[in-house]
C-alpha positions in Angstrom: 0.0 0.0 0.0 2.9 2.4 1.1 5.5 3.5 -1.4 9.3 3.5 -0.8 9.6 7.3 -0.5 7.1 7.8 2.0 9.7 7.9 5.0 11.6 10.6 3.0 8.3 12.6 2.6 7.3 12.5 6.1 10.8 13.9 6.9 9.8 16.2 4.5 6.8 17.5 5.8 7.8 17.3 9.3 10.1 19.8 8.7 8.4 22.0 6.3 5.5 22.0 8.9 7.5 22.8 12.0 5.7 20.3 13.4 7.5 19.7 16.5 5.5 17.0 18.5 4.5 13.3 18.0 0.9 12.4 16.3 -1.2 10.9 19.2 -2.7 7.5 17.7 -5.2 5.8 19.3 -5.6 1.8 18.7 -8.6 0.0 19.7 -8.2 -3.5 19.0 -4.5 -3.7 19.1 -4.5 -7.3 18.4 -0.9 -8.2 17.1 -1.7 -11.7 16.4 -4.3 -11.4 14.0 -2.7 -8.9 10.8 0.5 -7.9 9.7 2.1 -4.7 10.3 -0.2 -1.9 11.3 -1.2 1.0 9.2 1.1 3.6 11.4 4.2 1.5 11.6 6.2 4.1 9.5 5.3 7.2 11.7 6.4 4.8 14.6 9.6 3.4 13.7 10.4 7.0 12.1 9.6 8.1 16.0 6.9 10.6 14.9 4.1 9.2 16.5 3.0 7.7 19.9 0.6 5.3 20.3 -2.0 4.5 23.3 -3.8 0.9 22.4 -6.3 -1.2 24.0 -6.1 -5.0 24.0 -8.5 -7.0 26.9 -7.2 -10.8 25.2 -4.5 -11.5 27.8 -2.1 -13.6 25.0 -2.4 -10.8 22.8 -1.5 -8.0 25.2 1.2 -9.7 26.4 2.6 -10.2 22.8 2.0 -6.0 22.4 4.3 -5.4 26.2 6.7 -7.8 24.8 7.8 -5.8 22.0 6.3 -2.4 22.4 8.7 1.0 22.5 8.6 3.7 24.7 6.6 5.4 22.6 3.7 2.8 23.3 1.5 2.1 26.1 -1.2 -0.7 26.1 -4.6 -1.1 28.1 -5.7 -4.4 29.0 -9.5 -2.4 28.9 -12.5 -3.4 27.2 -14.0 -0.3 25.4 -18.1 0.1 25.0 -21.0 1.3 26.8 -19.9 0.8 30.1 -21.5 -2.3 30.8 -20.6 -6.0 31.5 -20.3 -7.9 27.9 -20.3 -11.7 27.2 -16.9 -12.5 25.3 -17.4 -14.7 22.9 -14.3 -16.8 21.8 -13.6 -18.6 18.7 -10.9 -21.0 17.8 -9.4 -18.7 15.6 -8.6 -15.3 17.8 -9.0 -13.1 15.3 -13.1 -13.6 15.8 -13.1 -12.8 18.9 -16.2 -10.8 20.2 -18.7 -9.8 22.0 -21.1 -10.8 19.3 -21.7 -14.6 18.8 -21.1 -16.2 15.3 -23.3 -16.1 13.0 -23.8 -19.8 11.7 -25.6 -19.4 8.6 -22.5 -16.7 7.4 -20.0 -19.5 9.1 -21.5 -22.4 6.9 -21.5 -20.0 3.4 -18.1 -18.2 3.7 -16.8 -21.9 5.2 -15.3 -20.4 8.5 -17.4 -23.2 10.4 -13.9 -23.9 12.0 -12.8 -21.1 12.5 -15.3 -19.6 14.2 -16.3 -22.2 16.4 -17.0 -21.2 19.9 -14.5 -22.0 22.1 -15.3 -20.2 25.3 -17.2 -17.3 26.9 -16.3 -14.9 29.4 -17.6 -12.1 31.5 -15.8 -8.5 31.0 -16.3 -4.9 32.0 -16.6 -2.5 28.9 -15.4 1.0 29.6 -16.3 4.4 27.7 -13.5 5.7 25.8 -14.6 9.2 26.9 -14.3 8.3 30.9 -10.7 7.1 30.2 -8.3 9.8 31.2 -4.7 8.0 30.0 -6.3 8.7 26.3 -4.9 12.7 26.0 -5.5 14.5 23.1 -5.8 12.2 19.9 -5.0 13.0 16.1 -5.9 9.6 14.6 -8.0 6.5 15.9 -7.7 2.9 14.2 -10.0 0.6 15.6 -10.5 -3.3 14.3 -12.9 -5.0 17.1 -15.1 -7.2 15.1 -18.4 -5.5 15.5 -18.0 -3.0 18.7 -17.0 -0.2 16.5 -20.2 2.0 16.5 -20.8 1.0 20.1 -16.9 2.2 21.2 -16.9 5.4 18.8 -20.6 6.6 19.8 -19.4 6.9 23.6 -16.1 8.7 22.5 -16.8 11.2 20.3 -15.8 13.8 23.3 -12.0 12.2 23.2 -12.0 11.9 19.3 -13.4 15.9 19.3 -9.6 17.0 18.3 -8.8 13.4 15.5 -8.6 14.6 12.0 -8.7 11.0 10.9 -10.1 7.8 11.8 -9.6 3.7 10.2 -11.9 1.7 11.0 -12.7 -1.9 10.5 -16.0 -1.7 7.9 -18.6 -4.9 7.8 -20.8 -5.1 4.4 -21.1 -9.1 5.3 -22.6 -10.2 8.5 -20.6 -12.4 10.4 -22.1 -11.8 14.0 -25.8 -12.0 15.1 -26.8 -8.7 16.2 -23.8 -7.0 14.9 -23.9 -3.3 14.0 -24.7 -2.5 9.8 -22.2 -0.5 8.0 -24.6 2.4 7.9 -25.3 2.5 11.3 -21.4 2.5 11.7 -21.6 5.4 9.1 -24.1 7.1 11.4 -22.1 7.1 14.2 -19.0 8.4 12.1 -21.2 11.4 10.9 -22.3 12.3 14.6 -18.8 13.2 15.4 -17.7 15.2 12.4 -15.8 12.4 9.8 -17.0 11.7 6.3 -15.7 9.0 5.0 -12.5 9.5 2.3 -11.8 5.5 0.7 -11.1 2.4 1.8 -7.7 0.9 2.8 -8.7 -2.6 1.9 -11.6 -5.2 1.4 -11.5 -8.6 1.7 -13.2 -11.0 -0.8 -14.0 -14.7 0.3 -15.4 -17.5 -1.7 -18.7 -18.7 -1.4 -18.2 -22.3 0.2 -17.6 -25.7 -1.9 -16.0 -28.6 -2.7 -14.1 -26.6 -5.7 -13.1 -24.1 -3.8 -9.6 -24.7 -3.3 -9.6 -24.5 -7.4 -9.8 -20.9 -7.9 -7.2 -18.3 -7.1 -8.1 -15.9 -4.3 -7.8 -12.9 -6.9 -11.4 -14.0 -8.3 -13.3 -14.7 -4.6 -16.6 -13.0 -5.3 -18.2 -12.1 -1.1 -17.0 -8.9 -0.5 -17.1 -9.0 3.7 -15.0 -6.5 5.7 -11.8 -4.1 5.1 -10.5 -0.8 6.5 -12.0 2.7 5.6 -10.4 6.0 6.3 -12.9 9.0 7.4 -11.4 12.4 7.6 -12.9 15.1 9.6 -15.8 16.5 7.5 -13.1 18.9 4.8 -16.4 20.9 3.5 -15.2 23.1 6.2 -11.6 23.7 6.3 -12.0 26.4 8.0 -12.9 24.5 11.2 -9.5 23.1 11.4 -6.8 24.3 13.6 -3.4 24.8 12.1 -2.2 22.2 14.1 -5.0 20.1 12.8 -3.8 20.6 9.1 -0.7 20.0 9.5 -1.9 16.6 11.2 -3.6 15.9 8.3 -0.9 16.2 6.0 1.3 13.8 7.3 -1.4 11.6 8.3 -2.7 11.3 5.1 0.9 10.9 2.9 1.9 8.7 5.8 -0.6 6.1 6.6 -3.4 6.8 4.0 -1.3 7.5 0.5 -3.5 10.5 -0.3 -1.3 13.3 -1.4 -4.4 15.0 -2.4 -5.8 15.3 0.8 -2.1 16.2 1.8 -2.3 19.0 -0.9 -5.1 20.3 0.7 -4.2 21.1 4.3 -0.8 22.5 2.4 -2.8 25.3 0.2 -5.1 26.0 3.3 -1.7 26.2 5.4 -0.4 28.1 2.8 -3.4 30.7 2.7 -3.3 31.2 6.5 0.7 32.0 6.0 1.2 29.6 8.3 4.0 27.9 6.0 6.2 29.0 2.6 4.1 29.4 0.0 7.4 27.4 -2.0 5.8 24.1 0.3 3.5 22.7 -1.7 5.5 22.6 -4.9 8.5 21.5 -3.2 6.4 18.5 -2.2 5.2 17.5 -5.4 8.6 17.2 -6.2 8.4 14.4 -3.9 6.1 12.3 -4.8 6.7 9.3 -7.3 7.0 10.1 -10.8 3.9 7.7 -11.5 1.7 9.8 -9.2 2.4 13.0 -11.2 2.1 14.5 -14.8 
């Protein structure tokens, strides 16, 4: 997804910006088991951004504390509501949920196996606004396999200062009850973010005895991926400075939109915040394929 030069860009704009602090990410659903690397591993490594993430599965969090940097700090909390949740668990991790499995979706998409129950266990949720080791937070990913409009609805006061979010996105059931897409949408919209693309979708096949015949590349069920919402830019004027300059790297860093980067540059740019000479100077630095 991410192209060679982007840690020589983000040098770039980090000091063409002046921005002198580290982006505050918040990760719901830190999971390290389950994907590869996460989306805001080159801001990390490159020591530009801090991370406070939330993991309640005890193998996983101790996997996160085992490797983490200084720069991270992990929660073993439960975000929601505020009330006690049944945690369902599967025999693959990576399911794990509050909601139980849906069986008819398990038998079609054949992840009868994977998601067979395992065990259940009592847990406390906890707001995300009532959580006070949050801080101030520029960008929220958050991958929890069906709490997301539950967790975002009862943060919207901490995410009040994000420019962007990621979030895991559902347009196949896999849970009973779960949350729709719009509804997640809904929730999104409440607290300012439209969303911008999507990072990925995943496409499984329909389950058969041929299935192990055709090439993943032509699976047909689209049934989850990651979107990226950006705080509604109809209204740029709403942003701080320090809120634009956010965006920028957020969005050549971790969301390879140098359009949306371009934008917070001119607006920068307009305010005399920063060299008119900035925005050329980083098209210079993009990849001769992304130009003309």
């Amino acid at each position: 997804m991410y192209d060679d030069g982007s840690t020589v860009r983000t040098g770039f704009l980090v000091k063409v910006l002046k921005f002198e602090r580290r982006l505050r990410i918040l990760d719901v659903g830190a999971n390290p088991l389950v994907e590869g690397d996460v989306s805001y591993k080159g801001l990390l490594d490159q020591g530009y951004a801090e991370v406070v993430g939330f993991e309640p599965q005890e193998h996983a969090l101790a996997a996160l504390l085992e490797r983490k940097s200084e720069a991270e700090t992990y929660l073993p909390y439960a975000l929601g509501a505020g009330q006690e949740k049944e945690l369902h668990l599967f025999q693959s991790s990576g399911f794990t949920s509050v909601f139980p499995a849906d069986a008819a979706s398990a038998r079609y998409l054949g992840f009868h196996q994977a998601m067979k129950e395992t065990d259940r266990v009592q847990i406390q949720t906890r707001r995300m606004d009532e959580i006070t080791e949050i801080g101030a937070v520029d960008f929220l990913k958050i991958d929890v396999q069906g709490s997301e409009t539950e967790i975002i609805s009862h943060g919207l006061k901490t995410l009040g200062g994000a420019v962007a979010v990621q979030s895991e996105v559902r347009f196949f059931p896999l849970y009973e009850g779960e949350p729709t897409y719009g509804e997640l949408e809904q929730a999104l919209a409440k607290g300012g973010f439209r969303f911008l693309k999507l990072a990925s979708l995943k496409h499984v096949s329909a389950a058969s005895k041929w299935r192990k015949r055709l090439r993943r590349t032509i699976y047909s069920q689209a049934v989850d991926g990651d979107g990226f919402y950006l705080r509604d830019m109809r209204r740029p004027e709403a942003y701080s400075d320090d809120q634009l300059k956010a965006l920028a790297i957020l969005a050549d860093g971790i969301m390879d939109a140098p359009d949306v980067t371009l934008f917070a540059l001119d607006h920068l740019i307009a305010r005399e915040a920063i060299p008119e000479s900035s925005a050329e100077a980083y098209l210079a630095t993009l990849p001769s394929e992304w130009t003309k």
